[in-house]
C-alpha positions in Angstrom: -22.2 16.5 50.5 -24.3 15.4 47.5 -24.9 18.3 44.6 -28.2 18.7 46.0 -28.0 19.1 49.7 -27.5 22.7 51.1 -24.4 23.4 53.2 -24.2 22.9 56.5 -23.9 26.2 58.3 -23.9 27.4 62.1 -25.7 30.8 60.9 -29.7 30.9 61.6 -30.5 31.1 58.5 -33.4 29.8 56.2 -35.0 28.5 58.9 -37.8 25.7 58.2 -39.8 24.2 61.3 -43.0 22.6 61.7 -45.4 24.2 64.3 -47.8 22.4 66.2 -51.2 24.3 67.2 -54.2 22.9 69.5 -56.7 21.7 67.8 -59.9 23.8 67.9 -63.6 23.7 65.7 -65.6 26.9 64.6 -68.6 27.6 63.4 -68.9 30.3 61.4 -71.2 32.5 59.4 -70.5 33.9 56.0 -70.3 37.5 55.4 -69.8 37.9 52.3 -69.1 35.5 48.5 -67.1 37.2 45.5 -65.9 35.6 42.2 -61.8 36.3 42.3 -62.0 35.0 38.8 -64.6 33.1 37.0 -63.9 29.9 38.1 -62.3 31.2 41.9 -65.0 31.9 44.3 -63.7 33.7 47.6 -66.0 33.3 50.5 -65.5 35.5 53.9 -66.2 34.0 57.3 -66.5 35.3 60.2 -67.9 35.0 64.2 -66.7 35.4 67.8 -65.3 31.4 67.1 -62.2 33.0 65.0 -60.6 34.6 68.7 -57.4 32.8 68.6 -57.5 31.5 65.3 -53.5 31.0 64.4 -52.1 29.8 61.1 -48.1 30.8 60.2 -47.7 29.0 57.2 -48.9 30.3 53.5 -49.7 26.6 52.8 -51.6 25.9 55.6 -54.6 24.0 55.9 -57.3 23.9 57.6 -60.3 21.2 57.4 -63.8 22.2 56.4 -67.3 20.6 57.3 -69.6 20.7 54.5 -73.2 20.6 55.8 -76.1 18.8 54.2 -78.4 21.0 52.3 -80.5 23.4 54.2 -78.6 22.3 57.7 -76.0 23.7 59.7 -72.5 22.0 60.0 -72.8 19.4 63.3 -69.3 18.2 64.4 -68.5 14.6 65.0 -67.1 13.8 68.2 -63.3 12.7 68.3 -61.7 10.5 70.1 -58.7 10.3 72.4 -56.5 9.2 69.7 -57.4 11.8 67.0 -59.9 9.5 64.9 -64.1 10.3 64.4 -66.3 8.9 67.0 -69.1 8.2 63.6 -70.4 5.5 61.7 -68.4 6.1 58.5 -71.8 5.3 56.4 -72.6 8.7 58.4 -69.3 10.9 57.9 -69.8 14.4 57.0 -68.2 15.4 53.7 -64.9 16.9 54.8 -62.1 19.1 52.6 -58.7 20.6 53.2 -58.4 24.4 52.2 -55.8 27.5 52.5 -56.5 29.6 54.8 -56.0 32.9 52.5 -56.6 35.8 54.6 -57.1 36.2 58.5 -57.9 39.6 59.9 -57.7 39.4 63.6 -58.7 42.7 64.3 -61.9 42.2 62.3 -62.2 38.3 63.1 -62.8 37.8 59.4 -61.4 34.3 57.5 -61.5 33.9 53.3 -61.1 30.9 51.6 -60.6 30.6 47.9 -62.6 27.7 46.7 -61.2 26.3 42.8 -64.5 25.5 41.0 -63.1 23.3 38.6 -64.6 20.0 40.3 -67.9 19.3 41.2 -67.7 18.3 45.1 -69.5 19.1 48.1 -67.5 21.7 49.2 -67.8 23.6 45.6 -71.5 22.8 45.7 -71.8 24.3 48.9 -69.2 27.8 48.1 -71.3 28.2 44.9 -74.4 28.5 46.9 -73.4 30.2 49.7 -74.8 33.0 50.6 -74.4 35.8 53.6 -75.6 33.9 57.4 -75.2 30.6 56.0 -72.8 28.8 58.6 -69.7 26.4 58.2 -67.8 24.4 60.3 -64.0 24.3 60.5 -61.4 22.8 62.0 -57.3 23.8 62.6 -54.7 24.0 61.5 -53.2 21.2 63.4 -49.6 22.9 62.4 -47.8 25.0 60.4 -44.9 24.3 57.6 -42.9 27.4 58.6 -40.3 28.9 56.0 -37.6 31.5 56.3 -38.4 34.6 54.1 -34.5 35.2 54.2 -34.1 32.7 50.6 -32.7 34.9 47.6 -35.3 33.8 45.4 -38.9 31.5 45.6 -40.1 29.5 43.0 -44.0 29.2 43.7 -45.4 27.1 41.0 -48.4 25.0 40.5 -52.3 25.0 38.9 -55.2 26.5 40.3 -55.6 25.1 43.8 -52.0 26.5 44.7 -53.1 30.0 44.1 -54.2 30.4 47.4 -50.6 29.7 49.3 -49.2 31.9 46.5 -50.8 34.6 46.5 -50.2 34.9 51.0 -47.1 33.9 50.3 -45.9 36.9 47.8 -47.9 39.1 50.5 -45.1 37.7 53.2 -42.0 38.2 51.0 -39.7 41.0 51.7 -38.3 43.6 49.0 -35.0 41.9 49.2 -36.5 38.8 47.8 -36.6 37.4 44.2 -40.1 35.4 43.5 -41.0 33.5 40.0 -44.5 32.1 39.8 -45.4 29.3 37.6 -49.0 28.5 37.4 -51.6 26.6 35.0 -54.9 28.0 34.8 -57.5 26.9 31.9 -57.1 30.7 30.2 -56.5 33.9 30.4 -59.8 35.0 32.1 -58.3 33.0 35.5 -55.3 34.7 35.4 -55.3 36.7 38.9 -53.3 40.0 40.0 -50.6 39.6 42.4 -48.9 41.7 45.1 -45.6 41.7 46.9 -43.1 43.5 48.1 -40.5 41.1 46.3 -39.4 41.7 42.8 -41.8 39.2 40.4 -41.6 37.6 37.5 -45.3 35.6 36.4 -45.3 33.0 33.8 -49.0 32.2 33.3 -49.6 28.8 31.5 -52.8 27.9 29.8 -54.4 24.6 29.3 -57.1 25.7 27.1 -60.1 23.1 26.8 -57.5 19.9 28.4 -58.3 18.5 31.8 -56.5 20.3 34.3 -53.5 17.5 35.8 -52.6 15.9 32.6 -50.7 18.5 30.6 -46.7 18.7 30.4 -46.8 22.4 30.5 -45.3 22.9 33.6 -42.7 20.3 33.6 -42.0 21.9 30.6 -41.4 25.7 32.3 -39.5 24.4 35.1 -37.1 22.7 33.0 -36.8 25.8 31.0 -36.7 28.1 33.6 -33.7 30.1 34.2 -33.2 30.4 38.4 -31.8 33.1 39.6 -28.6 32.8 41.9 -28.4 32.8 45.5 -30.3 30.4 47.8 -33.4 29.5 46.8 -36.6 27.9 48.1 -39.0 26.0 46.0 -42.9 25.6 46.5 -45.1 23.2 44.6 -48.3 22.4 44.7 -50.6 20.8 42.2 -52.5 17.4 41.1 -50.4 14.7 42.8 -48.6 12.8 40.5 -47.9 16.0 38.9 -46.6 17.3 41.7 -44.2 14.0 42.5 -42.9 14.9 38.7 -42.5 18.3 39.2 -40.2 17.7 42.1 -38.3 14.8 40.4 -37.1 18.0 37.6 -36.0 20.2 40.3 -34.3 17.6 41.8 -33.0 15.3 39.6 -32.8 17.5 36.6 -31.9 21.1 38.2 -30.1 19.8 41.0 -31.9 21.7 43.3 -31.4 21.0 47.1 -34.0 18.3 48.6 -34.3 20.6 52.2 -35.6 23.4 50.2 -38.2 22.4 48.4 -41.8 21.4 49.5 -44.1 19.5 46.3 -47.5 18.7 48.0 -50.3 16.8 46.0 -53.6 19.3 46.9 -55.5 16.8 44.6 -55.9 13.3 43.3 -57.9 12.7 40.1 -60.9 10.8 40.7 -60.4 10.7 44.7 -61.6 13.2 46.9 -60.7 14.4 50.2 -57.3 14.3 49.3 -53.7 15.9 50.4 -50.2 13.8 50.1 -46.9 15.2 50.5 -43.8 14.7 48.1 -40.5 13.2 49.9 -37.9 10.6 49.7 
């Protein structure tokens, strides 16, 4: 047993499973758009399409269809082996979001849009407005994660506060939670709830290009972890999530099974998720 590889043990304990889901696509309508912070927009869905709607996992995912200006969102057909039945000069414009609230009772979905790019899907969240429609699709699975770990580290920029912020609702009062997170200033700074006990370390990039600081390799190196068993979460630009991921593990030793570092962005390429791994 390596330094960073959790014990083996018999006991049902910090359980992590993927969960598959059937694929299903909605359309629904917006009910209502609020700023979060200046630069997070939080636009609430809803419709009769949500019935059945599952999604277990704080970082999970679910793909949007942008529609054209002035249209509503038409679904490309897909085939028997997963892939879009479209000419690919014709493909809708397609991004990956968190899923950050679901309400069953009142069939209402939010997702947080991060306006720091200037993509279709931001173009289309600015200008939304109540009865405009979108389409989505998923999740196709969830990343499922004990809430039984001592502590969680959540850390990451902007497009991570999503999966945070559900994932501090989730935590028990028996659970220890630090959150690391790079946001361009104070004013993006958002409040946070959970039953855990939390320590915040906001980081701010000022007027530098969000991706290319060292200020949270930096904070996790620093860092002091608390003891017990604990479960890290990152999510951020992708090679800064790879590095982040490489201190944790190479530099703090921390087990490989308990830790997730997921790129939710790629500088100049759009459309883009990657996962962190050996």
């Amino acid at each position: 047993m390596t330094e960073n590889t959790p014990p083996d043990t018999t006991e049902k304990r910090h359980r992590i499973e993927r969960v598959r889901h059937e694929l299903k696509r909605r359309l629904l309508t917006v009910s209502r758009v609020q700023n979060v912070t200046p630069q997070m927009l939080r636009v609430t869905l809803s419709g009769p399409d949500l019935e059945g709607f599952v999604s277990l996992g704080y970082d999970d995912h679910i793909k949007i269809l942008v529609p054209a200006p002035g249209e509503e969102p038409a679904f490309p057909e897909v085939g028997p082996d997963g892939k879009l039945l479209i000419d690919p000069a014709k493909r809708p414009s397609m991004r990956d979001y968190t899923p950050r609230r679901y309400d069953a009772a009142s069939q209402e979905l939010d997702i947080d849009f991060a306006l720091h790019d200037a993509g279709p899907a931001t173009e289309w969240a600015v200008n939304a407005k109540p009865g405009d429609k979108l389409g989505i699709g998923g999740p196709r699975g969830s990343f499922v994660v004990a809430t039984d770990f001592d502590w969680y580290l959540l850390a990451g920029d902007e497009t991570a506060l999503p999966a945070i912020g559900r994932r501090l609702e989730e935590l028990p009062a028996t659970a220890k939670a630090l959150v690391v997170v790079e946001v361009a200033g104070p004013e993006e700074e958002q409040a946070m709830t959970s039953k855990a006990a939390l320590t915040t370390l906001w980081l701010h990039r000022g007027s530098e290009p969000a991706g290319t600081t060292a200020k949270l390799d930096e904070a996790l190196r620093e860092l002091a972890l608390p003891a017990g068993d604990g479960y890290v979460f990152i999510a951020c630009e992708t090679l800064l999530a790879k590095r982040l991921r490489a201190i944790m593990v190479e530099e703090r030793n921390h087990p490989k099974a308990w830790i997730k570092a997921a790129g939710y962005w790629k500088k100049g390429q759009a459309d883009f998720h990657e996962t962190h791994g050996d």
